[in-house]
N, CA, C and O atoms as a GROMACS GRO file, in nm:
protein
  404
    1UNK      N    1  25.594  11.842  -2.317
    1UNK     CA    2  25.545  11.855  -2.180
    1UNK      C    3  25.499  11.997  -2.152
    1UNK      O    4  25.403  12.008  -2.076
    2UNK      N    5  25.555  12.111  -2.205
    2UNK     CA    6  25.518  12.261  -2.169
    2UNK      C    7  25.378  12.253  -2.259
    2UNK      O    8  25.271  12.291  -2.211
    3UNK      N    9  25.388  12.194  -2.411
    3UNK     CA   10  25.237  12.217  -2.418
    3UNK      C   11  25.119  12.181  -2.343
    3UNK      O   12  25.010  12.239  -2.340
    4UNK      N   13  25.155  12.083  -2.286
    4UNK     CA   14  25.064  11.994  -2.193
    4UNK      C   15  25.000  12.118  -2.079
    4UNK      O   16  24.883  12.150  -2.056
    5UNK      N   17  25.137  12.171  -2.017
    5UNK     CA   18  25.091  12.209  -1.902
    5UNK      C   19  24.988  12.361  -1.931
    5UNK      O   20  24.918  12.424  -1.852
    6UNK      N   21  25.020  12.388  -2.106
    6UNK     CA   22  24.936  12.498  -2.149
    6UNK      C   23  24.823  12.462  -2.198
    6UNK      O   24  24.737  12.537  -2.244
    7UNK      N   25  24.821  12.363  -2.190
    7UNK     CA   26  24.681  12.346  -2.307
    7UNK      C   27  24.608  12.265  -2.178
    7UNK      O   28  24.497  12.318  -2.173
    8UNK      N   29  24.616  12.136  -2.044
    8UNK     CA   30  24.565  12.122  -1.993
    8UNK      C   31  24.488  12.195  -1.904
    8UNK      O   32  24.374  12.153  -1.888
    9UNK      N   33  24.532  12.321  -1.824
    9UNK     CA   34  24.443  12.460  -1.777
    9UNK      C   35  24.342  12.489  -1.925
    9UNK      O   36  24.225  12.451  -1.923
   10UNK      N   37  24.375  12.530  -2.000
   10UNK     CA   38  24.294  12.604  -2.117
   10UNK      C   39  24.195  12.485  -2.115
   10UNK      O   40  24.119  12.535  -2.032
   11UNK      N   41  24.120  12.329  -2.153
   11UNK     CA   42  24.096  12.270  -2.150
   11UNK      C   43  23.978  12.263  -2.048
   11UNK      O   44  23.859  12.271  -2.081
   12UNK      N   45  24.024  12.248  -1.921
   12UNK     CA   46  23.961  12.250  -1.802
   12UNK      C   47  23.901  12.427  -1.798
   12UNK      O   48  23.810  12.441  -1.716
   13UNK      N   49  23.928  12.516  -1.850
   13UNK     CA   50  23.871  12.625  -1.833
   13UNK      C   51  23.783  12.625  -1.916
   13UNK      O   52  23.677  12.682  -1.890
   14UNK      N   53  23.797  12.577  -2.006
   14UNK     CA   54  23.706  12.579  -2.113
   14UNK      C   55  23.635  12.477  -2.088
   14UNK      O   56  23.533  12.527  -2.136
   15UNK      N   57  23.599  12.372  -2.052
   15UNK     CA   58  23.499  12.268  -1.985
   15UNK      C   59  23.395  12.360  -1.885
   15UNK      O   60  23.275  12.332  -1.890
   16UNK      N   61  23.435  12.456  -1.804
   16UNK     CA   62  23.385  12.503  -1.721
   16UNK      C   63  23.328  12.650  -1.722
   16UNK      O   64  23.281  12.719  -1.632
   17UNK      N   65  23.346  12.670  -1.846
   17UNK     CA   66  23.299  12.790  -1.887
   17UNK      C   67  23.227  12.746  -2.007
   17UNK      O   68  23.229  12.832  -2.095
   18UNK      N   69  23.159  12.629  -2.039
   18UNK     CA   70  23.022  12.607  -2.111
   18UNK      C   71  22.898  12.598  -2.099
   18UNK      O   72  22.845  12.494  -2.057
   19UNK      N   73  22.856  12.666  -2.120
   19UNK     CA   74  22.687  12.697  -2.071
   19UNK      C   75  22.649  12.589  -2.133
   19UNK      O   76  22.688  12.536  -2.237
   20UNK      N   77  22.555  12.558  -2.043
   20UNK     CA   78  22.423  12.448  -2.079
   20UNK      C   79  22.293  12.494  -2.104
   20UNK      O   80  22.227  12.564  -2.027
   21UNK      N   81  22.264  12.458  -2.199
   21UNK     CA   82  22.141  12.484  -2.308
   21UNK      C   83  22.018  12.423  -2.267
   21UNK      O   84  21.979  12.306  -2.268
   22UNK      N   85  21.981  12.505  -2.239
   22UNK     CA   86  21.823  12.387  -2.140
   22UNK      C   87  21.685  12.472  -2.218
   22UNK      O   88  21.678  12.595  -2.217
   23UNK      N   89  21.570  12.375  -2.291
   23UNK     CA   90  21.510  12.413  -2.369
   23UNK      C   91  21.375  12.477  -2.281
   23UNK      O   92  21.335  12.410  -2.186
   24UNK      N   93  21.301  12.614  -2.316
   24UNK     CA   94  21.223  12.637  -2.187
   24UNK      C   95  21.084  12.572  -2.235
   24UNK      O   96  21.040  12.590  -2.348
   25UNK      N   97  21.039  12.515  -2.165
   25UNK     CA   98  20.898  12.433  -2.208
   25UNK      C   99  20.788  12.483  -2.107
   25UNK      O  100  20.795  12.489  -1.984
   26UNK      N  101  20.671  12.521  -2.203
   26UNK     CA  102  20.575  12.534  -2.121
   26UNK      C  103  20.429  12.466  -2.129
   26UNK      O  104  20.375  12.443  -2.237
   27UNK      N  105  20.396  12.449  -2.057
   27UNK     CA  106  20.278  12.369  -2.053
   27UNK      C  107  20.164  12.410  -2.022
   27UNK      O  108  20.158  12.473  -1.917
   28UNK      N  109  19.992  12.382  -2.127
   28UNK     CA  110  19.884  12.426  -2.090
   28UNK      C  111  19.819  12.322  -2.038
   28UNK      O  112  19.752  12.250  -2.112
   29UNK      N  113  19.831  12.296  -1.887
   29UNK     CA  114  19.777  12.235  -1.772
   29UNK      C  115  19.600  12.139  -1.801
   29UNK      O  116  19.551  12.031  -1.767
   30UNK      N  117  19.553  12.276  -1.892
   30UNK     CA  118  19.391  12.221  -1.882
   30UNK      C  119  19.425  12.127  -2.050
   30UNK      O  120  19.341  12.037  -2.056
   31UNK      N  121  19.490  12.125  -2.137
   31UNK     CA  122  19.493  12.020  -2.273
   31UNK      C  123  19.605  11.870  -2.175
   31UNK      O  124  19.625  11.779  -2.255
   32UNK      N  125  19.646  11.851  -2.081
   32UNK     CA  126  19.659  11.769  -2.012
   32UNK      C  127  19.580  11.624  -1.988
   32UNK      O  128  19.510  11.610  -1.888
   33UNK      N  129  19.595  11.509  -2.092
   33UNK     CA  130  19.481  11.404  -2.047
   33UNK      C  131  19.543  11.314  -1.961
   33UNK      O  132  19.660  11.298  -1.925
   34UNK      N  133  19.431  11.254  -1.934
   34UNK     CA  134  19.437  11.118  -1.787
   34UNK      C  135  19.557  11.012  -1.853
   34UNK      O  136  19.641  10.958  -1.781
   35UNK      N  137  19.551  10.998  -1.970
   35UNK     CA  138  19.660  10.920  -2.030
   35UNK      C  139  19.769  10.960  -2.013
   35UNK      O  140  19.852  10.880  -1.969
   36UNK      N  141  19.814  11.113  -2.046
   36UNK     CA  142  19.944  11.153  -2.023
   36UNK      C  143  20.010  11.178  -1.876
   36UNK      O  144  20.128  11.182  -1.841
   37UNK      N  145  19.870  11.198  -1.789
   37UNK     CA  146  19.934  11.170  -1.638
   37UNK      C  147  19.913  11.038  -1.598
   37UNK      O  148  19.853  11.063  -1.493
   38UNK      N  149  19.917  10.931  -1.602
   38UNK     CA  150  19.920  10.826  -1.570
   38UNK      C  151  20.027  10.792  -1.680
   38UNK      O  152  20.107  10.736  -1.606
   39UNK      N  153  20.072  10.787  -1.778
   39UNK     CA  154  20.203  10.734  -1.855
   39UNK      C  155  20.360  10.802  -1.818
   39UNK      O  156  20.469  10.752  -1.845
   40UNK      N  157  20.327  10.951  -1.739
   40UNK     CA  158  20.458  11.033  -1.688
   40UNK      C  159  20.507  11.053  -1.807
   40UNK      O  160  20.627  11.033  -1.827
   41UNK      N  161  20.414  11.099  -1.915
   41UNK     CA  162  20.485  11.123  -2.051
   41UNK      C  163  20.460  11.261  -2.070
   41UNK      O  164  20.426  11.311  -2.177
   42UNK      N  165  20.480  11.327  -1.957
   42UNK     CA  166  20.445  11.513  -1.935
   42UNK      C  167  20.568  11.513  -1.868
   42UNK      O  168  20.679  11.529  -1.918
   43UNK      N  169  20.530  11.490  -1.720
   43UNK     CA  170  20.604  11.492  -1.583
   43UNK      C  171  20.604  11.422  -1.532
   43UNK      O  172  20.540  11.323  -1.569
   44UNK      N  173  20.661  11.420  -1.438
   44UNK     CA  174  20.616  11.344  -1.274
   44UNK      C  175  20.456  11.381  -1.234
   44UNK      O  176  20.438  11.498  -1.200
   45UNK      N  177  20.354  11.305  -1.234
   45UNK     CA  178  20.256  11.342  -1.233
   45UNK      C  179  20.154  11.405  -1.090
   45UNK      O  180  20.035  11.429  -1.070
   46UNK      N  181  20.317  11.415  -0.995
   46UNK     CA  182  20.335  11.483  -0.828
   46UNK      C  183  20.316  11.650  -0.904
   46UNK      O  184  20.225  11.729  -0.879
   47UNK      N  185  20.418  11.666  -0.988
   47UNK     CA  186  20.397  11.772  -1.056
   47UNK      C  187  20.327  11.886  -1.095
   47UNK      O  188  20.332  12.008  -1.082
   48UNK      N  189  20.237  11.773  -1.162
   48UNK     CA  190  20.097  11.844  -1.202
   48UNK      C  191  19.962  11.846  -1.094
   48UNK      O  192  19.856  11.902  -1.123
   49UNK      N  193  19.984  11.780  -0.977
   49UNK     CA  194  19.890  11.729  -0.905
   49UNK      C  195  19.939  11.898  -0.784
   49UNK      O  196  19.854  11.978  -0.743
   50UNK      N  197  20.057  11.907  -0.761
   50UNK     CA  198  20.110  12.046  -0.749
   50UNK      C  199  20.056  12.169  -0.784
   50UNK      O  200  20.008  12.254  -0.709
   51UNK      N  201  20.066  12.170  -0.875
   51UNK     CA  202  19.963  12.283  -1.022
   51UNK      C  203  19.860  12.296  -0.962
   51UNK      O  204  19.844  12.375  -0.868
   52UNK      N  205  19.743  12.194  -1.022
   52UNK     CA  206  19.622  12.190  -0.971
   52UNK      C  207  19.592  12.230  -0.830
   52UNK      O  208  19.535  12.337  -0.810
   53UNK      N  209  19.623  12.163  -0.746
   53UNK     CA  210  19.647  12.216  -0.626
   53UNK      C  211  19.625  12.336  -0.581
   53UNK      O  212  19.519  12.374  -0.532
   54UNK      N  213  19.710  12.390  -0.596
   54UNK     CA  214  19.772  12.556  -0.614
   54UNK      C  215  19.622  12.652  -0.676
   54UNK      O  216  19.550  12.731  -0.613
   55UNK      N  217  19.613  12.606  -0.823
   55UNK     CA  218  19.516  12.666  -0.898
   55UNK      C  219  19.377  12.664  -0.827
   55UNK      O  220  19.304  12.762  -0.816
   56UNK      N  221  19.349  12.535  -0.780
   56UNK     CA  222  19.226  12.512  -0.712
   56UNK      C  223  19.190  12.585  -0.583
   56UNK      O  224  19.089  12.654  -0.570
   57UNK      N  225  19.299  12.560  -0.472
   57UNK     CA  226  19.307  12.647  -0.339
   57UNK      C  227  19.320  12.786  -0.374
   57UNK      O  228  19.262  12.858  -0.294
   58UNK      N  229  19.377  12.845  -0.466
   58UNK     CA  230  19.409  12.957  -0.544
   58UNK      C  231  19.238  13.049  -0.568
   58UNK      O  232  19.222  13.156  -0.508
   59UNK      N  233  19.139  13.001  -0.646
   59UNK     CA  234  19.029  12.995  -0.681
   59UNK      C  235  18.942  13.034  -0.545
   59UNK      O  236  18.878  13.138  -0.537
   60UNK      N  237  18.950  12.938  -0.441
   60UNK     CA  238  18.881  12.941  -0.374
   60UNK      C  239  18.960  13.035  -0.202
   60UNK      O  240  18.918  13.035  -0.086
   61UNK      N  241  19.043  13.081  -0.245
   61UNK     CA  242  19.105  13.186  -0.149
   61UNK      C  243  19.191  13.122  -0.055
   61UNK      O  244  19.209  13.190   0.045
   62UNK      N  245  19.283  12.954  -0.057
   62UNK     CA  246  19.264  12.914   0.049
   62UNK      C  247  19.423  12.903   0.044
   62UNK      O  248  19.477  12.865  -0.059
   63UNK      N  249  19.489  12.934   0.146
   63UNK     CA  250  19.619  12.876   0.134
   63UNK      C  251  19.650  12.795   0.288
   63UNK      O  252  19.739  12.826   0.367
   64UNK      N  253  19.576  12.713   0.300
   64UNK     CA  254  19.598  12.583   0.334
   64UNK      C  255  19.591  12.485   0.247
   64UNK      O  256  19.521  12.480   0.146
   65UNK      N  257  19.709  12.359   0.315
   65UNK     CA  258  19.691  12.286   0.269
   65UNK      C  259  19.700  12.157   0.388
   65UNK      O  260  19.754  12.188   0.494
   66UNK      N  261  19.656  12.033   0.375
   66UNK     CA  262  19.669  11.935   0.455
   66UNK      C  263  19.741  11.800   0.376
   66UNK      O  264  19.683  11.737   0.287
   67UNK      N  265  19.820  11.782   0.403
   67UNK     CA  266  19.900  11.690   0.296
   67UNK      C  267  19.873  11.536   0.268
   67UNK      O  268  19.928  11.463   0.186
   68UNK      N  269  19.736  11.498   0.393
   68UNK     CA  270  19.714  11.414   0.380
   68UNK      C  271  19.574  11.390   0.282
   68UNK      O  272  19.557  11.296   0.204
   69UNK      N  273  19.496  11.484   0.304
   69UNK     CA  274  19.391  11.554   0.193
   69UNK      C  275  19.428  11.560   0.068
   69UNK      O  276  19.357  11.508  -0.017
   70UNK      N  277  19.572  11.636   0.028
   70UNK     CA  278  19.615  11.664  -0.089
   70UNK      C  279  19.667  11.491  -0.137
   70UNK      O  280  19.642  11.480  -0.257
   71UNK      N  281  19.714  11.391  -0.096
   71UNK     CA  282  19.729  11.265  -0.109
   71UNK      C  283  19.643  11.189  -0.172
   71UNK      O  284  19.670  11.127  -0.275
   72UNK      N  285  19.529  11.188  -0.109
   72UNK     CA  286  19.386  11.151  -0.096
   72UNK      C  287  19.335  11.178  -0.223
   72UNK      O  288  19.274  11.100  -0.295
   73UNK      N  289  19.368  11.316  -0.250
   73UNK     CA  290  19.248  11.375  -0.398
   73UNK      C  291  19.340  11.370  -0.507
   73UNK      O  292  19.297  11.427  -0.608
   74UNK      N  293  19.468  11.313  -0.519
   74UNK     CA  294  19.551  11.285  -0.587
   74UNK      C  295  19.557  11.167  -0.628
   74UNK      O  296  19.603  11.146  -0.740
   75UNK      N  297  19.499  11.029  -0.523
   75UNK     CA  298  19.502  10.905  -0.550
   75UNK      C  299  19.353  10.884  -0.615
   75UNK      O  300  19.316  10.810  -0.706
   76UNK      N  301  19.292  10.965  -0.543
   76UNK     CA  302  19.127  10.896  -0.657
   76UNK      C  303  19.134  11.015  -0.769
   76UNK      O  304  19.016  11.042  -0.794
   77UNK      N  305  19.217  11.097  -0.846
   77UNK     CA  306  19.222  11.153  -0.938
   77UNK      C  307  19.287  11.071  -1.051
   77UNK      O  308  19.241  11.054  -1.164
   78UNK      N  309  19.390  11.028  -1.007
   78UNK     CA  310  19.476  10.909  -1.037
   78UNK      C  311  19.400  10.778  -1.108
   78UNK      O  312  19.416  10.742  -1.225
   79UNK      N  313  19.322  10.722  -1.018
   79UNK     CA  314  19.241  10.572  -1.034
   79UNK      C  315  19.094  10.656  -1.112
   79UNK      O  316  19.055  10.606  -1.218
   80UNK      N  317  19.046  10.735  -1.079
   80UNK     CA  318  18.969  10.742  -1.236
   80UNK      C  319  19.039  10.793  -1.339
   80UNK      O  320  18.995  10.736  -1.439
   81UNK      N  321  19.124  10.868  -1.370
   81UNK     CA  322  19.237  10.865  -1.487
   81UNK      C  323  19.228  10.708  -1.536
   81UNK      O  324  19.167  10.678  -1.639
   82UNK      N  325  19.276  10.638  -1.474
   82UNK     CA  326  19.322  10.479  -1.492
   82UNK      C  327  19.197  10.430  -1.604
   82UNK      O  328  19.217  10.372  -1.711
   83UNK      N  329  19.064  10.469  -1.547
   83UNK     CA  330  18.943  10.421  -1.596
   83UNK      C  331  18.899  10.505  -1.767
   83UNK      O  332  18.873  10.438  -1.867
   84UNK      N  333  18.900  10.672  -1.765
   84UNK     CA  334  18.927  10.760  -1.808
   84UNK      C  335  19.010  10.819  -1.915
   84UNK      O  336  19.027  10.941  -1.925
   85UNK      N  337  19.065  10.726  -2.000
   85UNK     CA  338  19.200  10.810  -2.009
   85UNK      C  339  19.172  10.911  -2.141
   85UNK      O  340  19.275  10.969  -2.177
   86UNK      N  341  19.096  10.932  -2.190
   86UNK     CA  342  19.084  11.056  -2.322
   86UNK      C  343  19.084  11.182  -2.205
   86UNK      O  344  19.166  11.273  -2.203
   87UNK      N  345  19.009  11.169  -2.143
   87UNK     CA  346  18.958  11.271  -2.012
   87UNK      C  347  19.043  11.388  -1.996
   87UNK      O  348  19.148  11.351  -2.048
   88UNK      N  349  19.056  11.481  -1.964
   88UNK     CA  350  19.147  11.590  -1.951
   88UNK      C  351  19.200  11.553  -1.796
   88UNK      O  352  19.149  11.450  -1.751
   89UNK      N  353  19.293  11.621  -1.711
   89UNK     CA  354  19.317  11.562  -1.616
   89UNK      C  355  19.264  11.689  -1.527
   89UNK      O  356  19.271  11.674  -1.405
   90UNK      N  357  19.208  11.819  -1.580
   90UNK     CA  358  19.100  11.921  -1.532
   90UNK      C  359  18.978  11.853  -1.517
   90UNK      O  360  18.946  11.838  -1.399
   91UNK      N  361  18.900  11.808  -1.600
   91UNK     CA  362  18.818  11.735  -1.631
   91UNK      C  363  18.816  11.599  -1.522
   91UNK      O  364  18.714  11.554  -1.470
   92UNK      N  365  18.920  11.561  -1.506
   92UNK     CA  366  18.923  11.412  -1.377
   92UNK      C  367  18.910  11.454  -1.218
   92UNK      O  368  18.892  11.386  -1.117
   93UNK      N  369  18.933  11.636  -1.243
   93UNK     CA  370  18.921  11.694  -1.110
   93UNK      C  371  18.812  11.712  -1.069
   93UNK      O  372  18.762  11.657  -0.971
   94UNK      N  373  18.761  11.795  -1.140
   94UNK     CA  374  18.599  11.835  -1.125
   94UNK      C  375  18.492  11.770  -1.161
   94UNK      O  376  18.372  11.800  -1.157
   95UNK      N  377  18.595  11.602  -1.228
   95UNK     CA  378  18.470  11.529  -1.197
   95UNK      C  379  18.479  11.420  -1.025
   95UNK      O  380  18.405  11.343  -0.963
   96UNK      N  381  18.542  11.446  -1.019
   96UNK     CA  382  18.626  11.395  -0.878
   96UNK      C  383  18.610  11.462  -0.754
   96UNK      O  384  18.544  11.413  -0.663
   97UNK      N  385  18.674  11.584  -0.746
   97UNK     CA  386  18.615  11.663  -0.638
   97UNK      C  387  18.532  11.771  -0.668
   97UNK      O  388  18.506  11.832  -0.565
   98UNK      N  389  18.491  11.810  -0.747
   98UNK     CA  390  18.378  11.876  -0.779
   98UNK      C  391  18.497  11.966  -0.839
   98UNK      O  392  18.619  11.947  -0.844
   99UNK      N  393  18.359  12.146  -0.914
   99UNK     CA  394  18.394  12.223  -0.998
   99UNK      C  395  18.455  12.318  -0.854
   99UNK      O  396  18.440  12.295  -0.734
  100UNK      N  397  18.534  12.441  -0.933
  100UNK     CA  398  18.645  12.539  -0.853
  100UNK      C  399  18.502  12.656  -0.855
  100UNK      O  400  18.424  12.688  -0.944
  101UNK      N  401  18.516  12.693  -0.721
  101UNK     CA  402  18.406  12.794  -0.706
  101UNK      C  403  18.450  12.929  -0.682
  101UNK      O  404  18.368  13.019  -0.668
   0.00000   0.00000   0.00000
């Protein structure tokens, strides 16, 4: 029983003092195809639609956003992907809402 009560603390301390190993992954956004965002075999493809986003309003000086706009150019980016899929998902943008000026 005394080992118990020594070795159960040590146990639980040691459970809680193990780091978790998390692998860092990074991703080049523009080798991204319509296949891999429509399969969610990247991300969540909210994710990358995020990214773009960002990069695009980014480009063009704008930090607005309208969330119902950003919805919008996400769902017909989406449905030509569907049609598309070798396509880059850069490539589904600017053929979609035009090129970043």
């Amino acid at each position: 029983m005394t080992k118990l009560k020594v070795a159960l603390p040590a146990l639980i301390l040691a459970l809680f003092s193990v780091s978790t190993a998390q692998a860092q992954v990074t991703l080049d956004i523009s080798k991204i195809t319509c296949e891999q965002l429509i399969s969610w075999s990247i991300t969540d493809p909210r994710n990358i639609a995020y990214w773009i986003s960002g990069y695009y309003n980014g480009k063009r000086d704008s930090t607005i956003i309208d969330p119902q706009s950003f919805k919008d150019h996400a769902d017909k980016v989406t449905d030509y992907c569907r049609g598309n899929r070798t396509r880059t998902v850069m490539q589904a943008v600017e053929t979609v809402l035009g090129p970043a000026r």
